[in-house]
N, C-alpha and C positions, 0 to 999 in steps of 0.2 A: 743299555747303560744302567739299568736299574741296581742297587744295591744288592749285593747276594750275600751268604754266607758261605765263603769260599776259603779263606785258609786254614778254617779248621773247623772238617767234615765229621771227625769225632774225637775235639778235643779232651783235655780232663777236667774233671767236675768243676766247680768254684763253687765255692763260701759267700760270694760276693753277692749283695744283695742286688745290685743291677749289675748290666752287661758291662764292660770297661775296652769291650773292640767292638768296631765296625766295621764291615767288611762291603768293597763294593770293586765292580768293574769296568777299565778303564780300556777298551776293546778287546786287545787280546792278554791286558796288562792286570794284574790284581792286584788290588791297593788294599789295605789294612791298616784303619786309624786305629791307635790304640793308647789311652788315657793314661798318663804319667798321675793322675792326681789333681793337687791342687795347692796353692800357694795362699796363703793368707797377705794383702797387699793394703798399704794405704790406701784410699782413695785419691788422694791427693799425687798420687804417680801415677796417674793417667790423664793427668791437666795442667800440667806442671807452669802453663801459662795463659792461665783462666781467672777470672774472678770466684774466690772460694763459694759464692753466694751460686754462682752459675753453675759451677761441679755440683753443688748440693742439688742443685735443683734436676740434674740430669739422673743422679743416681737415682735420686725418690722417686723419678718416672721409672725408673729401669727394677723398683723394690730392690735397691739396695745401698748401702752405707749406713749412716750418710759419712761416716771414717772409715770404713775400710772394707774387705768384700771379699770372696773369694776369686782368683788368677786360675783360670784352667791352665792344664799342662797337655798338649798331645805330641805325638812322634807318630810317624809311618813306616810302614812295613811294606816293600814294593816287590811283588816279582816278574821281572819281565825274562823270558827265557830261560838261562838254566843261573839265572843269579838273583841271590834274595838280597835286597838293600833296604838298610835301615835306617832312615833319613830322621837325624836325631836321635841322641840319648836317653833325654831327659836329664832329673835334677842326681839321679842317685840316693843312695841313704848316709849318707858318712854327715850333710850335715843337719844339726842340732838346730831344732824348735821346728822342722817343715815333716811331723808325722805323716801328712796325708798324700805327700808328693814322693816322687822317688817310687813310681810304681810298674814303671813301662815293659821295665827285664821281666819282672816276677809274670807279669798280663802277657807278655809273649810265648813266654814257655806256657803260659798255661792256654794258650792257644794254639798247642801241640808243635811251634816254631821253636828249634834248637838253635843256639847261641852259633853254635858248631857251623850252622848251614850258613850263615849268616856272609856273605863275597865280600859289601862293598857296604861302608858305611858313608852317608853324607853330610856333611854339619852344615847350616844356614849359617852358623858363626859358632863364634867359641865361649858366651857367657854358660855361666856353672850350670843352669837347666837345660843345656845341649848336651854338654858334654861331662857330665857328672857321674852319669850312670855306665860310665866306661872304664872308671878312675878303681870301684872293688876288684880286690885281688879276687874275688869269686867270681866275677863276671871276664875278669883277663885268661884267666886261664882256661875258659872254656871257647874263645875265640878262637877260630884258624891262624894257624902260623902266617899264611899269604892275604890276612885280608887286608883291604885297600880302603883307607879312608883319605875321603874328598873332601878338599876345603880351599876355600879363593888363597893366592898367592898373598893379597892383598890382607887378609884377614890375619894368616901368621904373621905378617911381618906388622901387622900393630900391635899384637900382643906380645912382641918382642919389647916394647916401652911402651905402653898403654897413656893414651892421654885421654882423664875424665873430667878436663877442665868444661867440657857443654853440657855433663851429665847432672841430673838434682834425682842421686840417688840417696837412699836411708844409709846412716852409717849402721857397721863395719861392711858396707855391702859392696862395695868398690873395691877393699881391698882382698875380700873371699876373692871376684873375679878376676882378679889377677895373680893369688895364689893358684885358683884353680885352672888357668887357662896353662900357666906356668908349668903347673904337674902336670897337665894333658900331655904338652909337646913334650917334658920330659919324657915318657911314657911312651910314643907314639911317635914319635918325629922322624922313625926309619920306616914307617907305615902309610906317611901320610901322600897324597899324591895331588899337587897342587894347580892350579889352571890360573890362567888370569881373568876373563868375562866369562867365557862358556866351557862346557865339558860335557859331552856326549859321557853317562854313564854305564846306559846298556840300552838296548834298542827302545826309543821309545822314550827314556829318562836323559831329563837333560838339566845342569844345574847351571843358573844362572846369574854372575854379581851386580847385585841392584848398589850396595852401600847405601847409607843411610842410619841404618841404625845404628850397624857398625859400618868400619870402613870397608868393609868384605863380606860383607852379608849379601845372601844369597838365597835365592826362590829355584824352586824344582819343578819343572814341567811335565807333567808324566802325558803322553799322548799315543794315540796305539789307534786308527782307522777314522772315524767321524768326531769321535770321544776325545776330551781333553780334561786335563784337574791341574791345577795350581797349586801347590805348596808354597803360603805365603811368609812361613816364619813369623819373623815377629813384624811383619810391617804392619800388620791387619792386628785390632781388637777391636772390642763392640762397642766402644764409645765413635772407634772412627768412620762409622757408617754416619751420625749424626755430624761427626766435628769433626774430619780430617785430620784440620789444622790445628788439634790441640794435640801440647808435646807429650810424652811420653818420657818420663825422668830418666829412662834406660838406653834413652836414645845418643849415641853421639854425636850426633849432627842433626837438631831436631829440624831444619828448614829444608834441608835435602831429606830427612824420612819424609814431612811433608809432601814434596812433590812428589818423589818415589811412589808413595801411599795412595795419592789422586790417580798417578798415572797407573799405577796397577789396577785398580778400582775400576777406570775406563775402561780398560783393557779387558778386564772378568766380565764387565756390566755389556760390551760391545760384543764378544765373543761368545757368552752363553755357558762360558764353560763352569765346571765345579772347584770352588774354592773351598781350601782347607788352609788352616790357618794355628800355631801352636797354643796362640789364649784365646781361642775363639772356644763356645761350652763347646761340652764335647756333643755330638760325635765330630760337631766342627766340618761338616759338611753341606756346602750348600750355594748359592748361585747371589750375586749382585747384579740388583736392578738401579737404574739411574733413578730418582726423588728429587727432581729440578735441579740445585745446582748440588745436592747431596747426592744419600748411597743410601739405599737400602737390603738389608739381606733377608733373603729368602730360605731360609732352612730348608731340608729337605724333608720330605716324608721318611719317616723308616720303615723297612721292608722286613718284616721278620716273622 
């Protein structure tokens, strides 16, 4: 199960000063984390019911804030069989003031993956850093006529009237993710192919709706012989290894993300398996251990 470099055996060069994929093996499955970027974020959207003294005081252990900080962005790259899935977007470039995000397409091709091969796409849900990088007319046109993207029954039908009354997000940000979620199904809605809890994707890939943060939001189990990996979406960031139980402004339901969050946590921390997660830093791989009645994460070694 060691991390390999496997989707791309002799991709083309990069400019980039460090690596932006990671590549690793999920038995007979191959995963490819690959870094969308980064988001410039309050601080204060990730404590959204904390005493400000208490967030301050978490970020300064973590050397960061004490206002605001950078939000990793990841997506994956899956291939089990003869279909490649691309689980998540990312943010796209169409919008204005987030340079550094919006990089996942451009980091795919340049990891010798064409747009073209691409079967089966997945979305955890449908805010604009899912599903943004699917919206360019550049990136439409080079997608397969028959590809098939996955998303909970549950999650369309709330972005049909969006309700952000439990959300404490920064304005205009609530109303971009209902423009944007808006254009998607316009776009897409004779592509899309919806489930209700579970969905066998292709052998081995299975997505699954937790709800929580949204009401359709959904985790990806990739599993292929002894080897397991979780794709946790947005339930998981790094504050919630310490504090679970603190909200997240993006959440729609923050006491159901809550449980959701614990219970997934058990679940990685009791099974051993490899957690990946879309704001966790990148390469965003790596294993939870129980910490009394917390969570600790274990990063992984890299293998290169």
């Amino acid at each position: 199960m060691k991390p390999d470099n496997i989707l791309n055996p002799a991709g083309p060069a990069s400019d980039e000063l460090v690596p932006s994929r990671y590549a690793l093996r999920i038995g007979d499955i191959e995963v490819l984390v690959i870094s969308d970027g980064v988001l410039p974020l309050p601080t204060e959207t990730m404590s959204t019911n904390v005493d400000p003294a208490e967030r301050e005081a978490w970020f300064k252990t973590m050397f960061l804030g004490p206002d605001a900080f950078d939000w990793a962005l990841n997506v994956l790259v899956v291939r089990s069989g003869d279909q490649t899935i691309l689980i998540d977007a990312g943010l796209g470039g169409q919008f204005d003031g987030f340079p550094r995000a919006g990089q996942s397409l451009r980091r795919i091709e340049a990891a010798g993956i064409d747009l073209g091969s691409v079967t089966d796409v997945v979305l955890t849900h449908m805010h604009m850093d899912h599903v943004g990088g699917l919206l360019s007319e550049d990136v439409k046109s080079r997608l397969r006529p028959d590809l098939r993207i996955h998303v909970s029954a549950a999650e369309v039908e709330f972005w049909a009237a969006p309700d952000f009354s439990r959300t404490d997000m920064p304005d205009p940000v609530p109303e971009v993710l209902r423009s944007t979620a808006k254009q998607f199904l316009d776009q897409y809605h004779n592509k899309l192919r919806t489930f209700a809890d579970e969905q066998e994707i292709a052998p081995g890939v299975v997505a699954r709706r937790t709800g929580g943060h949204t009401p359709g939001h959904s985790v990806i189990s990739v599993s292929s012989g002894k080897d397991r990996l979780t794709f946790a979406g947005d339930l998981v960031f790094p504050v919630a290894f310490d504090h679970p139980e603190w909200h997240n402004g993006f959440e729609h339901d923050p006491e159901e993300s809550v449980r959701v969050r614990v219970r997934l946590l058990r679940e990685a921390a009791a099974s051993g398996e490899w957690l990946v997660a879309t704001h966790m830093p990148f390469p965003s791989v790596g294993h939870v251990a129980l910490n009394g009645d917390r969570f600790r994460w274990v990063a992984a070694f890299w293998d290169y």
